[in-house]
C-alpha positions in Angstrom: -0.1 -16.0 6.9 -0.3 -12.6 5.0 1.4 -12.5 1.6 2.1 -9.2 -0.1 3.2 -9.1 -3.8 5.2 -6.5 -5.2 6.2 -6.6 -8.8 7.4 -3.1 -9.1 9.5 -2.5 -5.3 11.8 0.7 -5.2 15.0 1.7 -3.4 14.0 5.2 -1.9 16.6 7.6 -1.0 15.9 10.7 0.5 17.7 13.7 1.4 16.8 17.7 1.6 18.7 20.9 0.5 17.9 24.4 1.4 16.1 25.3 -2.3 15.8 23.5 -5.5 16.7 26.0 -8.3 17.3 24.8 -11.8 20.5 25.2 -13.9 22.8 24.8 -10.9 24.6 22.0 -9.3 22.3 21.3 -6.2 24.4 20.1 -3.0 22.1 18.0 -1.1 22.3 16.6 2.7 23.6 13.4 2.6 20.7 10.7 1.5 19.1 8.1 3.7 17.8 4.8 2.1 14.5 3.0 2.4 12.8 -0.5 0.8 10.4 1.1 -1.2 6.9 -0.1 -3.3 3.5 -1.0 -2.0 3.5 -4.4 -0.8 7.0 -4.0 0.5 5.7 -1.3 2.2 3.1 -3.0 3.7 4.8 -6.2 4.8 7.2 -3.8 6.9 4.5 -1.8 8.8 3.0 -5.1 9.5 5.9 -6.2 11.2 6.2 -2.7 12.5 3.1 -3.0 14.3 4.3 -6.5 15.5 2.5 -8.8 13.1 4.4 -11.0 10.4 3.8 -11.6 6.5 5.9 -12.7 3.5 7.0 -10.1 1.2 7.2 -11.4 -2.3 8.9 -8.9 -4.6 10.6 -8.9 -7.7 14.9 -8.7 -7.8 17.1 -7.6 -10.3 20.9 -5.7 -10.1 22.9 -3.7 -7.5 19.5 -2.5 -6.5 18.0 -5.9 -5.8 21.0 -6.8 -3.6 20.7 -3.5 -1.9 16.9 -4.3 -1.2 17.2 -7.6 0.0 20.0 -6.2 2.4 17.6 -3.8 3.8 15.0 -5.9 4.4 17.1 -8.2 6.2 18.4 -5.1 8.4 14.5 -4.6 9.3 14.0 -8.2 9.9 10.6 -8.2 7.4 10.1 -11.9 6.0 10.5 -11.7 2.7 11.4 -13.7 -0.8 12.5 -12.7 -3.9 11.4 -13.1 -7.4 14.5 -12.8 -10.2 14.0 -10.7 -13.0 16.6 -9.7 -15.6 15.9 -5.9 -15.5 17.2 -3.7 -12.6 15.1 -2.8 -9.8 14.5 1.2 -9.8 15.3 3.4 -7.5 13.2 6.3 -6.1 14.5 9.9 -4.9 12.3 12.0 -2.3 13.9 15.5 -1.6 12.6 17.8 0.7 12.9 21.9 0.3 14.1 23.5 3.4 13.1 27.0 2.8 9.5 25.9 2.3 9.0 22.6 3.8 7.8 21.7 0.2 8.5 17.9 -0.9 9.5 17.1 -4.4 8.8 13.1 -5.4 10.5 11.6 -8.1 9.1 8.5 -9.0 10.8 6.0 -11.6 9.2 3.5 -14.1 10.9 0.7 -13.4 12.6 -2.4 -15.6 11.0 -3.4 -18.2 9.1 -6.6 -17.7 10.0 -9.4 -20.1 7.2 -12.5 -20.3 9.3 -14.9 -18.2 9.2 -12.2 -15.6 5.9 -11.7 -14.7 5.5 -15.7 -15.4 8.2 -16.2 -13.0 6.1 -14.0 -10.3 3.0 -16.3 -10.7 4.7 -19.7 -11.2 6.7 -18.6 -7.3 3.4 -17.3 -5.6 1.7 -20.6 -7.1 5.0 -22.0 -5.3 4.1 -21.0 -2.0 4.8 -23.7 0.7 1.9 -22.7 2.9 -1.7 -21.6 2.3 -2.3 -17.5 2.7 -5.2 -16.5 4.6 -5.1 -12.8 2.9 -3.1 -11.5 -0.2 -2.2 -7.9 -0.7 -1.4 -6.7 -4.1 0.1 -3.5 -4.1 1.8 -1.2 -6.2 2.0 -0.2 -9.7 2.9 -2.5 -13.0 6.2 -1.9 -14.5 6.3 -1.6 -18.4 6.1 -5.0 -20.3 3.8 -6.9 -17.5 0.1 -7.3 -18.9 -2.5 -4.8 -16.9 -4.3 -7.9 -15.9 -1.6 -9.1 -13.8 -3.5 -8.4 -10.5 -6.3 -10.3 -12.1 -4.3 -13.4 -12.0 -3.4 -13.0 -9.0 -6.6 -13.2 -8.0 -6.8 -16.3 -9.9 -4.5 -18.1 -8.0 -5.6 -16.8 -4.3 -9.3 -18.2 -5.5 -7.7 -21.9 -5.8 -6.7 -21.3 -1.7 -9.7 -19.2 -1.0 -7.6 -16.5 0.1 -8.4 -12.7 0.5 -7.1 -10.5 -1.6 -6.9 -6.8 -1.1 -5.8 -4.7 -4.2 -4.2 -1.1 -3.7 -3.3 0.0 -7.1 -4.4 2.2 -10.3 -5.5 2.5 -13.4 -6.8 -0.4 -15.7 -4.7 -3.0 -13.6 -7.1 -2.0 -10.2 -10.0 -2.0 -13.0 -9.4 -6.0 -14.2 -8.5 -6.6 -10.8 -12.2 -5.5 -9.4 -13.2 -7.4 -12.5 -11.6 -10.9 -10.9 -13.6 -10.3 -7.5 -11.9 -9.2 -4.7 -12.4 -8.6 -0.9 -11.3 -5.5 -0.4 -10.5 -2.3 -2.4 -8.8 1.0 -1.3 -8.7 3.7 -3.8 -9.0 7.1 -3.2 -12.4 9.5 -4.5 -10.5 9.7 -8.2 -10.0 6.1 -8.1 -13.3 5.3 -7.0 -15.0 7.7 -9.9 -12.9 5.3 -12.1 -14.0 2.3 -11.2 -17.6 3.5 -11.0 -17.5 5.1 -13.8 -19.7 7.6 -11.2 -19.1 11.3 -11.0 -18.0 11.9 -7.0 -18.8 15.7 -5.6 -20.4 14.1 -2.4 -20.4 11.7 0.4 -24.1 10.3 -1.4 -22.3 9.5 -3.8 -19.2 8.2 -2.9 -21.3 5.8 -1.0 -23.5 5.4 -4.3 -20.3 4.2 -6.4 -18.9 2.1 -3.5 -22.3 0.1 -3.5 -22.2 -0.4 -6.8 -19.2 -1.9 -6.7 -20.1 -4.3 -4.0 -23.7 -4.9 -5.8 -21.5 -6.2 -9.1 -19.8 -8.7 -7.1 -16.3 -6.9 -7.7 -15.3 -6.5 -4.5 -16.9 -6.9 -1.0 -15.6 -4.3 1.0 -14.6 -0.5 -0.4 -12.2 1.5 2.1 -12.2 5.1 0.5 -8.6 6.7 1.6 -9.7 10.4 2.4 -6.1 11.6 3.4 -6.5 13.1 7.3 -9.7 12.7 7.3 -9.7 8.8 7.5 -11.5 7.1 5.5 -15.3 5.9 4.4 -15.8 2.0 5.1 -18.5 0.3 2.5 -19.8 -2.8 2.7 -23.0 -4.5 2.6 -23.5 -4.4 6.3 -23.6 -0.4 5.9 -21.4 2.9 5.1 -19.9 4.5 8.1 -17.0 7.8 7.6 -14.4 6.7 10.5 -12.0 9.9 11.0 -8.4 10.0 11.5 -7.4 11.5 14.9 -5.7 14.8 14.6 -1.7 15.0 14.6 1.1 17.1 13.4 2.0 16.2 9.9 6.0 15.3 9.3 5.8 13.0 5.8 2.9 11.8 3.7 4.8 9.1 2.2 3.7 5.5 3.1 0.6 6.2 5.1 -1.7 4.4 2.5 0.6 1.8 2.9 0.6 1.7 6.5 -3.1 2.0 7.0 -3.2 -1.0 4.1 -1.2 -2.7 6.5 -2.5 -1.7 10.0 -6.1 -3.1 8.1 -5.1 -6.9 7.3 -2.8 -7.0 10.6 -6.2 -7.2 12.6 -8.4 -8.9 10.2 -5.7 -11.5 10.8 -6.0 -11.1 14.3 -10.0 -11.9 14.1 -10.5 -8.1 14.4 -13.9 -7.3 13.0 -14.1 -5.8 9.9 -15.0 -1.8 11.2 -12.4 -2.4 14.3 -9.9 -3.5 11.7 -10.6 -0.3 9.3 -10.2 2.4 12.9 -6.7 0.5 13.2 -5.6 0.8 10.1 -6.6 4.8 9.9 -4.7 4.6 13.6 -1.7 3.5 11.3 -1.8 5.6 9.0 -1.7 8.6 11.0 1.2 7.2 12.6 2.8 6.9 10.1 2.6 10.9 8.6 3.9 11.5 12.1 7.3 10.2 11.3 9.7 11.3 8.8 9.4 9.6 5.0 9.7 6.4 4.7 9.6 5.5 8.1 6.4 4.2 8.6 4.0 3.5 11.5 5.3 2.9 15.3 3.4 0.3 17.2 3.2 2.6 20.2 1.8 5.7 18.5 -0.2 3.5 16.1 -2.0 1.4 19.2 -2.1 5.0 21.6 -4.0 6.9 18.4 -6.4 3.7 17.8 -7.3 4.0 21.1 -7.9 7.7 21.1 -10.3 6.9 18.4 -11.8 4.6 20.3 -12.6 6.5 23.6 -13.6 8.9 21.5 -16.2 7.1 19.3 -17.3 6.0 22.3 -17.9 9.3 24.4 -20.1 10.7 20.7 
C-alpha cells in the first residue's frame, strides 16, 4: 500500500474574469472547487491513473468537512487527522485577456504541538504495513521543520520507502533522515547541495553528491516540459517530456510524483517508473487546473515516449 501524508492540504477554488485591475470590485466566473496540497494531490492522480493509496491529511472546520466530502465524491481512500485550526483554502484565478494565471497561496492553521503529534501518533497507527511513503507538501506554521524527518523515522521501523517533495529546511532535514527518493527542482537541488547549478555537469554533480552522502538514493530533477533528469547510482540519464499543448501547470509535479510510485508499486523498474511519471505529468498540464492526469492520455503519452526512445 502507498501512503501519502499531507499535513498542510488546501481547498482550491478557481475561477477566471476578463482582467484583474486593482481598486475595483472584480466580478469573477463562478468558482469550481478542488482537494488541494501535495500528498492529496498525489493520492488522487494515483487513483486517477487506476492505482490506490491512503491519503492521510490533516482536518479542521467547514473546510475540513468540505475536503473530506470531495474526496469522497472522487472516491480517493483517504483518512483524516483532527487538528484544532482550520484547514486553508487556496484561490487560482485565471486572466482572460491574457491567459495569465494569478496563484494565491495561503499559510495555513497554525499547528499547535498536539497536532503535529497527533499526525505521527495516527501514521504510527496504521493498520497495515506501507511499502512506499510520500511526504508532500509544505509545513504549516507551528509544526517543527523536522517533521518530514520523523516521518522518516517511523517508515524506517517498516522499512518503507519514502519519497519527499517539499522545500526549504524541512526537504533539507528530511534528506538528512535518508530517503529513497527526492524530487526538487534545479533551485532546490542547488539548496540541498549547497552546489551552484548553470549546467547539466553539474546538476548531475550535486545529485551524486547527494546520493554519495547516503541522503537519499534516487534524485528525479523536475525540469518543467522538459521532463526530468533521473540520478542514481546505476547512472544519470535526461528522460524528456513528450510535447503537448499546455492548458494548466498546476498539479503536474504532483501527478508525475504520483504517476512515479504508481509503477514502482507495480514492480516497474526504477527508469520505466521515472518515463511514466513524466507521461503523468504532461497529462496532467493538458487538463484544466486542478484536474490532474487522465489514465488514457497519461498511458497514450508514456507510450509515445517509449516508441520513441526506442526508434533514437
Amino acid at each position: 500500500m502507498i501512503v501519502t501524508l499531507t499535513v498542510n492540504p488546501s481547498v482550491d477554488a478557481s475561477t477566471s474574469i476578463n482582467q484583474v485591475v486593482p481598486d475595483h470590485k472584480l466580478r469573477c466566473r463562478e468558482a469550481s472547487y478542488k482537494p488541494g496540497g501535495g500528498g492529496v494531490n498525489v493520492s488522487r492522480a494515483i487513483h486517477r491513473l487506476g492505482g490506490d493509496s491512503l491519503a492521510l491529511y490533516t482536518s479542521g472546520g467547514l473546510h475540513g468537512q468540505l475536503l473530506h466530502h470531495m474526496l469522497e465524491q472522487e472516491g480517493v481512500n483517504h483518512q483524516s487527522i483532527p487538528i484544532d485550526g482550520q484547514t486553508r483554502e487556496n484561490l487560482i484565478v485565471l486572466e482572460e485577456s491574457t491567459g495569465q494565471q494569478f496563484r494565491f497561496d495561503m499559510p495555513g492553521p497554525l499547528f499547535l504541538e498536539g497536532d503535529w503529534i497527533r499526525c505521527i501518533e495516527q501514521l504510527k497507527a496504521l493498520t497495515f504495513t506501507p511499502t512506499y511513503i510520500v511526504a508532500s507538501g509544505s509545513l504549516p506554521t507551528g509544526c517543527p521543520t523536522d517533521f518530514y524527518a520523523r516521518v522518516v523515522a517511523v517508515a524506517k521501523q517498516w522499512n518503507a520507502r519514502v519519497i519527499v517533495d517539499t522545500s526549504g529546511e524541512a526537504l533539507q532535514l528530511a534528506a538528512d533522515a535518508g530517503v529513497y527518493l527526492l524530487k526538487p527542482n534545479a533551485r532546490e537541488l542547488e539548496e540541498l547541495s549547497g552546489q551552484a547549478i548553470t549546467n547539466d555537469e553539474e546538476l548531475k554533480a550535486a545529485a551524486l553528491k547527494l546520493i554519495d552522502e547516503g541522503r537519499t538514493e534516487v534524485v528525479v530533477v523536475s525540469l518543467g516540459g522538459e521532463g526530468a533528469m533521473l540520478i542514481s547510482k546505476e547512472g544519470c540519464e535526461h528522460l524528456k517530456a513528450p510535447d503537448i499543448s499546455v492548458v494548466s501547470v498546476v498539479g503536474a509535479g504532483d501527478s508525475l510524483v504520483g504517476g512515479v510510485v504508481y509503477s514502482l508499486e507495480l514492480g516497474k523498474p526504477l527508469r520505466e517508473a521515472v518515463q511514466f511519471g513524466i507521461a503523468a505529468g504532461a497529462a496532467a498540464v493538458m487538463n484544466p487546473e486542478r484536474e490532474l492526469c487522465k489514465r488514457e492520455d497519461t498511458e497514450r503519452l508514456f507510450k509515445s515516449m517509449v516508441t520513441e526512445i526506442s526508434k533514437g
